[in-house]
C-alpha positions as CSV (number, residue, x, y, z in Angstrom):
1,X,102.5,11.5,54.8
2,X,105.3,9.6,53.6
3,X,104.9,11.1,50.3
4,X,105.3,14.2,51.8
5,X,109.3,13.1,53.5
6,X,109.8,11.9,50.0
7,X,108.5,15.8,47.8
8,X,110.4,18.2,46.6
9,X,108.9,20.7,49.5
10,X,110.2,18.8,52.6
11,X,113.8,18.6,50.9
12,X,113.9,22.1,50.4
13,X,113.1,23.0,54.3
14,X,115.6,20.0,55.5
15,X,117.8,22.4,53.7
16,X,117.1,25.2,55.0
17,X,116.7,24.3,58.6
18,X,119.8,22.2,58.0
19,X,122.1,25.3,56.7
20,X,120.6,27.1,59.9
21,X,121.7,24.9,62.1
22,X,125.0,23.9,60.7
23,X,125.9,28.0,60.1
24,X,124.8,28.4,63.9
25,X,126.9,25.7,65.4
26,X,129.9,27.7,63.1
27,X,129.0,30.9,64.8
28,X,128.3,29.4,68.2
29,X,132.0,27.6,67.9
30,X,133.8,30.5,66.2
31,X,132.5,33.2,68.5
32,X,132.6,35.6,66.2
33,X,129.1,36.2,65.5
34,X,125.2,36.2,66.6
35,X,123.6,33.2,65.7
36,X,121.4,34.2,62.2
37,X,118.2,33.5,63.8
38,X,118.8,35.7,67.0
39,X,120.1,38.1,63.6
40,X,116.9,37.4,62.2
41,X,114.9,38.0,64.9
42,X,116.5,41.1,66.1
43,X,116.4,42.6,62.3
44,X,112.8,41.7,62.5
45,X,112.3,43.4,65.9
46,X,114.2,46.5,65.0
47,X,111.1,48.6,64.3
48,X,109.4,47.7,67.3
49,X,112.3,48.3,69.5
50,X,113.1,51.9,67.6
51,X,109.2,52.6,68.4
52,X,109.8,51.8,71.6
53,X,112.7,53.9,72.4
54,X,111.3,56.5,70.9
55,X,107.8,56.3,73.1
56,X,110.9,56.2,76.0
57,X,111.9,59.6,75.1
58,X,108.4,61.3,74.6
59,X,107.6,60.1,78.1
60,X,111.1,61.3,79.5
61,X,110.6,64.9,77.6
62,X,107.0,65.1,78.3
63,X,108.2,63.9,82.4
64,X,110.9,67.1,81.9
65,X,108.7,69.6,80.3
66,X,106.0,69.1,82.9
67,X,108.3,69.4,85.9
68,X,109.7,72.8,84.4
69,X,106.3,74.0,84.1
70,X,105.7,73.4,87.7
71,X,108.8,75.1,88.3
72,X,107.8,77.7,86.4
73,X,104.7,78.0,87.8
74,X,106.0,78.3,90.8
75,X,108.1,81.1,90.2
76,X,105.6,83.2,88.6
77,X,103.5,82.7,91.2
78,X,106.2,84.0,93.2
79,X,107.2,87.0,91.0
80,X,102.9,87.5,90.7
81,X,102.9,87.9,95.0
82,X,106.0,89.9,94.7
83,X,104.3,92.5,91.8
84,X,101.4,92.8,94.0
85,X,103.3,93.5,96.8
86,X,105.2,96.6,95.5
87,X,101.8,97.3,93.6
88,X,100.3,97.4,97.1
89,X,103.3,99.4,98.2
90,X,103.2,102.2,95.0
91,X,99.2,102.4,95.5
92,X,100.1,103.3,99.7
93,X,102.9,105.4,98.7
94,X,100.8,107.6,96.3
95,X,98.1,107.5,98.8
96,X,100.8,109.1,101.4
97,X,101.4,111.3,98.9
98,X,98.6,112.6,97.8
99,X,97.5,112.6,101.4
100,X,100.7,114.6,102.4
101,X,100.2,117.4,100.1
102,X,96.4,117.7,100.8
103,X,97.6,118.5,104.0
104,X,100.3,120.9,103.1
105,X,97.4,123.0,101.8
106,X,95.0,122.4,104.5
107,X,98.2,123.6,106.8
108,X,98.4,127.0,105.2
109,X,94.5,127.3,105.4
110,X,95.5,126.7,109.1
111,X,97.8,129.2,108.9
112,X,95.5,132.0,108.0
113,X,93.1,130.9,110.5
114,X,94.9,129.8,113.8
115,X,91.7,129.1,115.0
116,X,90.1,126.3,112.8
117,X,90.3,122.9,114.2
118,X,90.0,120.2,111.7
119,X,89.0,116.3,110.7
120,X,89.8,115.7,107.5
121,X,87.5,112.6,106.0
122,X,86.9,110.9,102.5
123,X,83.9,110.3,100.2
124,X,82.4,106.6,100.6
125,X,78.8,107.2,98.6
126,X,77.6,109.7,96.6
127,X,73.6,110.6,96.2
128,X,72.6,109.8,93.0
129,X,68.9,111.0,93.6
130,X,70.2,114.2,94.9
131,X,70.9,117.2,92.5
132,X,73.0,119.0,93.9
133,X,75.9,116.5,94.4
134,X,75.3,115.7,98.0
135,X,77.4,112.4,99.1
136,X,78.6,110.7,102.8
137,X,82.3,111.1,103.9
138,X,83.8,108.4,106.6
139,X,83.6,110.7,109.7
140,X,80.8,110.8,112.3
141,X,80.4,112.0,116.0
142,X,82.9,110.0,117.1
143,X,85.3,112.3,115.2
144,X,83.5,115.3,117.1
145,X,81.8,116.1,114.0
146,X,78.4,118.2,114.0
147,X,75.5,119.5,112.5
148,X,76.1,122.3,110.3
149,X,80.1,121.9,110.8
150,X,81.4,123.6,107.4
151,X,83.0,121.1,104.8
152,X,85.9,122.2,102.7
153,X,88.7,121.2,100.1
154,X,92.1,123.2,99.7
155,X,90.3,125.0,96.6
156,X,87.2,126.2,98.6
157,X,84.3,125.8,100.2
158,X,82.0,122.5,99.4
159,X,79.0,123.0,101.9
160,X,78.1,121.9,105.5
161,X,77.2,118.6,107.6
162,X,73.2,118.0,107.9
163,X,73.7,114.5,109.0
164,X,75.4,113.2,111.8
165,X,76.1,108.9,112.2
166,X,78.7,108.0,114.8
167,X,81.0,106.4,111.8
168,X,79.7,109.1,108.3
169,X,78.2,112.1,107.9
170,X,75.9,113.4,105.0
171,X,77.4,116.5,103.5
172,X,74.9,119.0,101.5
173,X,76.8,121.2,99.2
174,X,76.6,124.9,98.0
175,X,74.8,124.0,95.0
176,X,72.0,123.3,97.5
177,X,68.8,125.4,97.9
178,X,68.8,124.3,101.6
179,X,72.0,126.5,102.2
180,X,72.3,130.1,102.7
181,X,75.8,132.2,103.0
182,X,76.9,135.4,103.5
183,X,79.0,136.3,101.0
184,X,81.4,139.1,99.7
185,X,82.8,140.4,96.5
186,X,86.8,140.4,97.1
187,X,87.3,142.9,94.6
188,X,84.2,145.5,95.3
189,X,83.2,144.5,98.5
190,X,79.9,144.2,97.6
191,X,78.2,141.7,100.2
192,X,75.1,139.4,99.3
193,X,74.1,135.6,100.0
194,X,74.7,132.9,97.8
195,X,72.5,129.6,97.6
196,X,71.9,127.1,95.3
197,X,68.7,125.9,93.0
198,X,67.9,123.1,90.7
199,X,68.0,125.0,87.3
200,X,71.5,126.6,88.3
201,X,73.0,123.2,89.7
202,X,72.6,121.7,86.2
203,X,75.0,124.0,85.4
204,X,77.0,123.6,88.2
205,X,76.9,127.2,89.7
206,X,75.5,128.6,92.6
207,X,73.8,132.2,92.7
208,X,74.9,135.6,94.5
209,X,71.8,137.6,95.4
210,X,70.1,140.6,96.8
211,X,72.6,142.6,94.8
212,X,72.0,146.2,94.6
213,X,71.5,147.7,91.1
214,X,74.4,149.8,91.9
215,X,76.5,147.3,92.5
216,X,79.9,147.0,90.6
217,X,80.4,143.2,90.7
218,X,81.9,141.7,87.5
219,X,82.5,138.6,85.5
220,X,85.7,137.0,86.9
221,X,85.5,138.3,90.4
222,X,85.7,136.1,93.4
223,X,83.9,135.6,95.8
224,X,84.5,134.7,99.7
225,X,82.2,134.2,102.9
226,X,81.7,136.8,104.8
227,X,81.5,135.3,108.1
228,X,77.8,135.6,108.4
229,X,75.7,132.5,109.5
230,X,77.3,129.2,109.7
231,X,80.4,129.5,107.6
232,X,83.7,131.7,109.3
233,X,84.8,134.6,107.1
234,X,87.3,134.3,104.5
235,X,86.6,130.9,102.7
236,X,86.9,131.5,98.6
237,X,83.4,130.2,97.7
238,X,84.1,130.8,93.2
239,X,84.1,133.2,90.7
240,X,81.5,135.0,89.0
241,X,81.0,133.6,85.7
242,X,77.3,136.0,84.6
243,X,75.7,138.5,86.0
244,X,72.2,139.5,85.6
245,X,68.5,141.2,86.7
246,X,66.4,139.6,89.5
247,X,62.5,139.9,87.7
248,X,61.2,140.0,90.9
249,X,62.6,143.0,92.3
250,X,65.2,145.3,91.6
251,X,68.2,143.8,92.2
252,X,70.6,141.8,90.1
253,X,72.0,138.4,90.9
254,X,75.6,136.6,89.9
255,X,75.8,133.1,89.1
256,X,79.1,131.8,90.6
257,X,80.9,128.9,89.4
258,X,82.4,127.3,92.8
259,X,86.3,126.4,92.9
260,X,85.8,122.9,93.6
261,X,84.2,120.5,91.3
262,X,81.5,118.9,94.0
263,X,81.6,116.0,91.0
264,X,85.3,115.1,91.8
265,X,85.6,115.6,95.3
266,X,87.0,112.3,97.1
267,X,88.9,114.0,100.4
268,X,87.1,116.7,102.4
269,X,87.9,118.6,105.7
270,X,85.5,119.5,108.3
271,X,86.1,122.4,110.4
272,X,84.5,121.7,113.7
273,X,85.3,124.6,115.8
274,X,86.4,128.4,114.9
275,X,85.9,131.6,116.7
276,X,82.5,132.8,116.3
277,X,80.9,129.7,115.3
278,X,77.3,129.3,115.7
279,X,76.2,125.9,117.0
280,X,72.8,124.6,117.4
281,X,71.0,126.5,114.3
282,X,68.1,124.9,112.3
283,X,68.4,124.9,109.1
């Protein structure tokens, strides 16, 4: 060990511990500087304490960024309640609308027959089994609605009620083989009845029979009930779209294309009482 006091090693570190102490005892009595070591040292722990600001300022920005999102959040949650709010509005105004000018038309109908009482009603289910475009509306007997009570749209005629709930109704329509109207030729007043049949619903038309051979219907007439049976007189049921021979007998037959599309029917109304109206009738 002595050896070791007396090398060339241990003089060089008295040295240098000796400068460090002398040049901090200058500083330390000057004032005018940090002591080299704690120089040293903070040189040494300049990268560390850079990292470590800068991990500071992540968190702070990532603390910031996280609070505007819930801010954010919070608004467009907000302006989200808000759009469907006035979306809920704009689908009740149209409704109003639409409503309103259903019944604009329905009101001149009323005009022209002063003695139809009404319920107006809306599809809820369609038949798909059924051919002829049958489907329930949201009206039962507790809306006075009956058997046989005729169903129309402001464009025309649509058919009658063959089932009665308390809350819906079945409604059978014109294309139907189960109905059977008196009808009339506005133009030549030629009078017949019109029903329905599977091969002429997949066409959408209904027919216009017991024709006479002399009749002088023609292709773009219309054609109205004539107040015979179940439906009151004056309701435009379509126009005549062909015309042609009965092989059974010796009439001829029209097939009528009705003025309402039974596939795009969603609001109905019922008439459930008019002068004349025949209650009680089988079908």
């Amino acid at each position: 060990m002595r050896f070791f006091f007396k090398s060339r090693q241990f003089k060089i570190i008295a040295a240098i511990v000796g400068a460090v102490m002398l040049l901090t005892l200058i500083f330390i009595l000057t004032g005018t500087r940090m002591a080299p070591h704690t120089d040293i040292l903070g040189t040494l722990s300049a990268p560390f304490r850079s990292a470590a600001a800068k991990v500071q300022e992540v968190a702070a920005d990532i603390a910031a960024t996280y609070n505007e999102g819930n801010t954010l959040m919070l608004e467009n949650a907000e302006l989200s309640a808000k759009i469907d709010e006035l979306n809920g509005k704009l689908a009740d105004y149209e409704k109003m609308a639409a409503e309103n000018e259903t019944y604009k038309k329905f009101l001149g109908i009323k005009e022209e027959h002063k003695d139809f009482q009404f319920v107006s009603a809306s599809l809820i289910a369609r038949d798909s089994d059924d051919p002829y475009s049958g489907f329930t509306i949201n009206k039962g007997s507790m809306s006075d609605i009956k058997k046989h009570d005729p169903v129309i749209t402001d464009s025309g005629i649509v058919g009658y009620i063959t089932e009665v709930g308390l809350t819906s109704s079945k409604v059978t329509t014109v294309l139907s083989p189960k109905i059977t109207l008196g009808a009339i030729d506005n133009r030549s007043s030629d009078s017949g009845i019109v029903n329905g049949g599977l091969e002429f619903s997949k066409k959408g038309v209904c027919v216009f029979k017991n024709l006479a051979r002399s009749s002088a219907v023609a292709i773009g007439d219309y054609v109205s009930t004539s107040g015979e049976g179940i439906f009151p007189a004056g309701l435009p049921i379509g126009s005549i779209e062909f015309i042609g021979t009965d092989n059974v007998n010796s009439s001829i037959y029209a097939e009528i294309k009705p003025f309402t599309d039974m596939k795009e029917i969603r609001d109905v109304m019922i008439i459930t009482s008019f002068d004349g109206q025949i209650t009680g009738k089988d079908e």
